[in-house]
N, C-alpha and C positions, 0 to 999 in steps of 0.2 A: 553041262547045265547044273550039275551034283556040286559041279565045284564052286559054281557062280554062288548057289545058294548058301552054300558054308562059308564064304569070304563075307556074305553079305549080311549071314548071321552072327558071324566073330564080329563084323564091323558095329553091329548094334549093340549087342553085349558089353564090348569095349567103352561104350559112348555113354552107356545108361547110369554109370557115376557121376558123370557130370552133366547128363539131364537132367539130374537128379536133386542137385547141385544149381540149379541156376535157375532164377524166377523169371516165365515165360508173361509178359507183358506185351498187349496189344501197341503199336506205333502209329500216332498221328503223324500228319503231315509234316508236322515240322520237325518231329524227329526222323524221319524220313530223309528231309533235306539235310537235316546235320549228318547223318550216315554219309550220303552222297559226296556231301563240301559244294555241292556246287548250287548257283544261284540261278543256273539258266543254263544254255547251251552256245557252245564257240565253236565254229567251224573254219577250218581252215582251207584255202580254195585258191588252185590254179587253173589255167583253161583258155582253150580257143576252140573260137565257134565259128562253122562256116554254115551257111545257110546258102544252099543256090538260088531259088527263089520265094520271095513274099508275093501274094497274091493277094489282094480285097476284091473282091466282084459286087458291085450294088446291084442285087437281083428285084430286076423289073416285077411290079405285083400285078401290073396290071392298072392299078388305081386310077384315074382320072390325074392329068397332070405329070404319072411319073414318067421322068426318063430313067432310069435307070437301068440296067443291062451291059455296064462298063466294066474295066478291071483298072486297078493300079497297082503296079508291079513294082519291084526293088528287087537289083539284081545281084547276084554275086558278092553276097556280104560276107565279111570278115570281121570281124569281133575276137581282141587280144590286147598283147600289151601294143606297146610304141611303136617296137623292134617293126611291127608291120610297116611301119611307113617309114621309119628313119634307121634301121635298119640297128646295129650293136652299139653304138656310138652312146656313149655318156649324153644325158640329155635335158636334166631338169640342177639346180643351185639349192640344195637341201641342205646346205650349211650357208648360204650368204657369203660367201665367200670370193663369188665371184666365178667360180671355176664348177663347171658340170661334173655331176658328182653319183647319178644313180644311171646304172647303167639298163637300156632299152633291150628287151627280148620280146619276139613273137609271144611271150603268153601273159594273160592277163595273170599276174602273180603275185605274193608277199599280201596275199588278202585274205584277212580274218573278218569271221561275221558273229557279232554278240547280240545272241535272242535271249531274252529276260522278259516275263511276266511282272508289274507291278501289280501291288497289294488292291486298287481298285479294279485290275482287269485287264489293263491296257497290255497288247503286245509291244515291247521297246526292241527295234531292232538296228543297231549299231553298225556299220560296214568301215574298215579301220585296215592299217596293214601291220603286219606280225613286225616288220623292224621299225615300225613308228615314222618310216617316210611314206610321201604321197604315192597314189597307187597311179603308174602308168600304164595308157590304155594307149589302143590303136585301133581305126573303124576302117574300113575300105569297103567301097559297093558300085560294081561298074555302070551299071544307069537306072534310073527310075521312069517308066513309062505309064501311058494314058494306052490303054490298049480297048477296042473295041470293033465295030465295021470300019474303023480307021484307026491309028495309031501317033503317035510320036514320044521322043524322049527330053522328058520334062528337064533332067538334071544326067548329067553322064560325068567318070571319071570323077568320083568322088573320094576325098582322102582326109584322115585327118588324126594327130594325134593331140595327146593331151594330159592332166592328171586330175584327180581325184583327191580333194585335202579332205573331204570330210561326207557324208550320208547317213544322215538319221533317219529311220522311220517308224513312226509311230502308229499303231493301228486302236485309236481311242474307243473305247466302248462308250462314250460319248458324243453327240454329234458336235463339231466344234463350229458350227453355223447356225443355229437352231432359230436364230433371230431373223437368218438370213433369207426362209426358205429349206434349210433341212427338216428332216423329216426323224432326225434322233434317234437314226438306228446306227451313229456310230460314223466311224470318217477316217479318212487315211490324211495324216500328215506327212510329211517329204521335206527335208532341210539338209542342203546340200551345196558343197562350196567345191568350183574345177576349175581349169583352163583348159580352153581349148585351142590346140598351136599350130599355126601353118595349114590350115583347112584349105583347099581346093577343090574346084570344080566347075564344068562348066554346065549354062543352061543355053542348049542349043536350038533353042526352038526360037529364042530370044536373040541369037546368036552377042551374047554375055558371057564371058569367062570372070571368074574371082580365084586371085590367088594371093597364096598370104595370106588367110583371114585368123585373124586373133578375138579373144575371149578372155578376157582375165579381171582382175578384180577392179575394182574405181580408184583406186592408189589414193597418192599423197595428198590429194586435192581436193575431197572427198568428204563432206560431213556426214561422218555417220551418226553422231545421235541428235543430229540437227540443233545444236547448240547456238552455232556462228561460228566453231573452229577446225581448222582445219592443217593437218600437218602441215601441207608447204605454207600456212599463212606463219606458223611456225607458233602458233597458239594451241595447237591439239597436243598435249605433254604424252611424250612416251611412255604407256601403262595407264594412260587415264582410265579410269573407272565411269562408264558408261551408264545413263539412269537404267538401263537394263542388267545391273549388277557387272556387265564381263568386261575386262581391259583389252584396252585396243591390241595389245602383243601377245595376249594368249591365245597361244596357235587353235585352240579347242573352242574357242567362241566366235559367233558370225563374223563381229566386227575383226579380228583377227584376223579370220583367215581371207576378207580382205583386203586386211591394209599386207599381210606379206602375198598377196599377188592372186587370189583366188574371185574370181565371181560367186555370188552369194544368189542361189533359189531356194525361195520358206511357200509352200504351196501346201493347203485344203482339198483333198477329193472325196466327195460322200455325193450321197444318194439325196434328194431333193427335189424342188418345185423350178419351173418356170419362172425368169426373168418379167417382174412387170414392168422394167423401165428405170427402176430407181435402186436395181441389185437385188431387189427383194422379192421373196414369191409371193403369190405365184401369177405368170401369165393365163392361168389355165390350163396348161400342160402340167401335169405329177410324176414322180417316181423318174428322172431326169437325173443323168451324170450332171453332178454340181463340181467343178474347179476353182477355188479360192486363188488367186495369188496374191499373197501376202505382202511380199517384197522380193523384188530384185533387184541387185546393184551389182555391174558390170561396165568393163571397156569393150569396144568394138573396134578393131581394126581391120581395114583389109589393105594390104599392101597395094595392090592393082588389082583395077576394075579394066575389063578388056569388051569395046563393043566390036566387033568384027574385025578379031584379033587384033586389035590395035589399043594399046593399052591409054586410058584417058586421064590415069592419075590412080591416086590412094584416096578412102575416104574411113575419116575417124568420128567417132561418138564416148564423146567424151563422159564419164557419170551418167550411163545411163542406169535410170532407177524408175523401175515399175511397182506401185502401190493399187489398191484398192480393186482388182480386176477382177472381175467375175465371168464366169462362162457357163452356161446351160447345154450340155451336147443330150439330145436324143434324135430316135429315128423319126422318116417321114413319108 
């Protein structure tokens, strides 16, 4: 201990010239961040997740009216990359080329997350992958039941993979409906562009199977800034500039990502009033999960539709595009 203290007396002795030597000034914030360099925080992230079972229970109160005393269950989920359901095989065209080109593994991977604070307050949080291609996922969940003094399963044999071009999310310190029925303590934005590929599953209760089901973007045919044009009319010019500032080929903006193949969701969730009928609050009911959707544009395909295993055809939806949708969830 004799010795600790002598090393740790020479140490200061040693220092006291150039404390001596150097003007100690207090550091705000910003000099702070200049030390650091950095502007926010980046996380980098692999992972598979298995869950055995989800479980909701709507616990009966009692109240006059209710039934509640059921559960709904999701069974045997997997959450990763592709590789779950298509196993190692090359799987998405990340150069156009023609030729699959990013290869599928069990884990959800190659995914960086960029949280940044702006100067008004807002959390901005960024989900992107470290080598700049889309992020491949993969979901598998073996049934989903209605369980109570009886049971059934609603959906079984579930599968499906997909990718990830883009996730923003912004958490405003603003409420971004305040007109609408929010209540201006703020609101979660979501803008987000995927496919999703080769989805199956059957719903046995219905005795319906879907296999094949796709998810991708409204392609060529598609007006996105509702002008009158449209690629295959062959009047939408490659790179036009959009009254939303973004061109239609920059992989980084809605319209972008897509016209190179991706479905586009821009969704509002904040705290809020009751629907009266015309979007706006309140019905009387306060303090109510508020859901904006803003816009969606997406394809829908499902290669085959099967009603008692017998398959009756494919059916497609062409441009589909969801505007102006409002939703009130609370309890009852």
């Amino acid at each position: 201990m004799k010795g600790l203290k002598k090393i740790a007396l020479a140490t200061a002795v040693a220092a006291a010239p150039f404390a001596a030597q150097a003007e100690l000034t207090a550091m705000n914030d910003s000099a702070m961040g200049n030390v650091t360099g950095q502007a926010g925080v980046t996380i980098e992230l692999e992972t598979q997740v298995s869950i055995g079972q989800f479980k909701y229970t709507d616990t009966a109160s009692g109240a006059a009216g209710d039934i509640g005393g059921g559960s709904f269950t999701i069974n045997d989920i997997e959450l990763g990359g592709a590789g779950l359901v298509t196993g190692t095989n090359p799987i998405f065209d990340t150069t156009g080329d023609g030729t699959p080109d990013t290869a599928a593994t069990g884990l959800l991977d190659d995914l960086s997350i960029d949280i940044d604070l702006a100067n008004d307050g807002d959390a901005v949080i960024s989900v992107h992958t470290i080598s700049g291609q889309p992020i491949d996922w993969g979901f598998t969940a073996s049934s989903m039941n209605l369980e109570g003094t009886d049971s059934t399963t609603l959906i079984s044999g579930l599968s499906a993979w997909g990718m990830l071009g883009k996730l923003d999310i912004r958490v405003d310190t603003e409420d971004a409906a305040t007109n609408l029925g929010g209540t201006g303590d703020g609101s979660l934005n979501i803008d987000a562009a995927f496919t999703v590929n080769n989805m199956n599953f059957d719903v046995p209760f219905l005795a319906v199977g879907i296999q094949g089901m796709e998810i991708t973007g409204a392609g060529a045919n598609f007006d996105y800034d509702g002008d009158g044009n449209t690629f295959a009319a062959g009047n939408e010019t490659d790179g036009e500039v959009l009254s939303s500032g973004e061109t239609i080929t920059d992989p980084t903006s809605d319209a972008g990502k897509v016209a190179l193949g991706f479905a586009n969701v821009n969704m509002d969730v904040y705290k809020g009033n009751g629907l009266n009928g015309s979007g706006l609050g309140s019905s009387g009911v306060t303090d109510v999960l508020r859901v904006d959707v803003n816009d969606v544009v997406m394809d829908v395909d499902i290669a085959s539709v099967a009603i008692g295993g017998t398959s009756i055809g494919s059916v497609a939806l062409d441009n589909l595009h969801v505007q102006n949708t409002r939703l009130a969830v609370y309890g009852h």
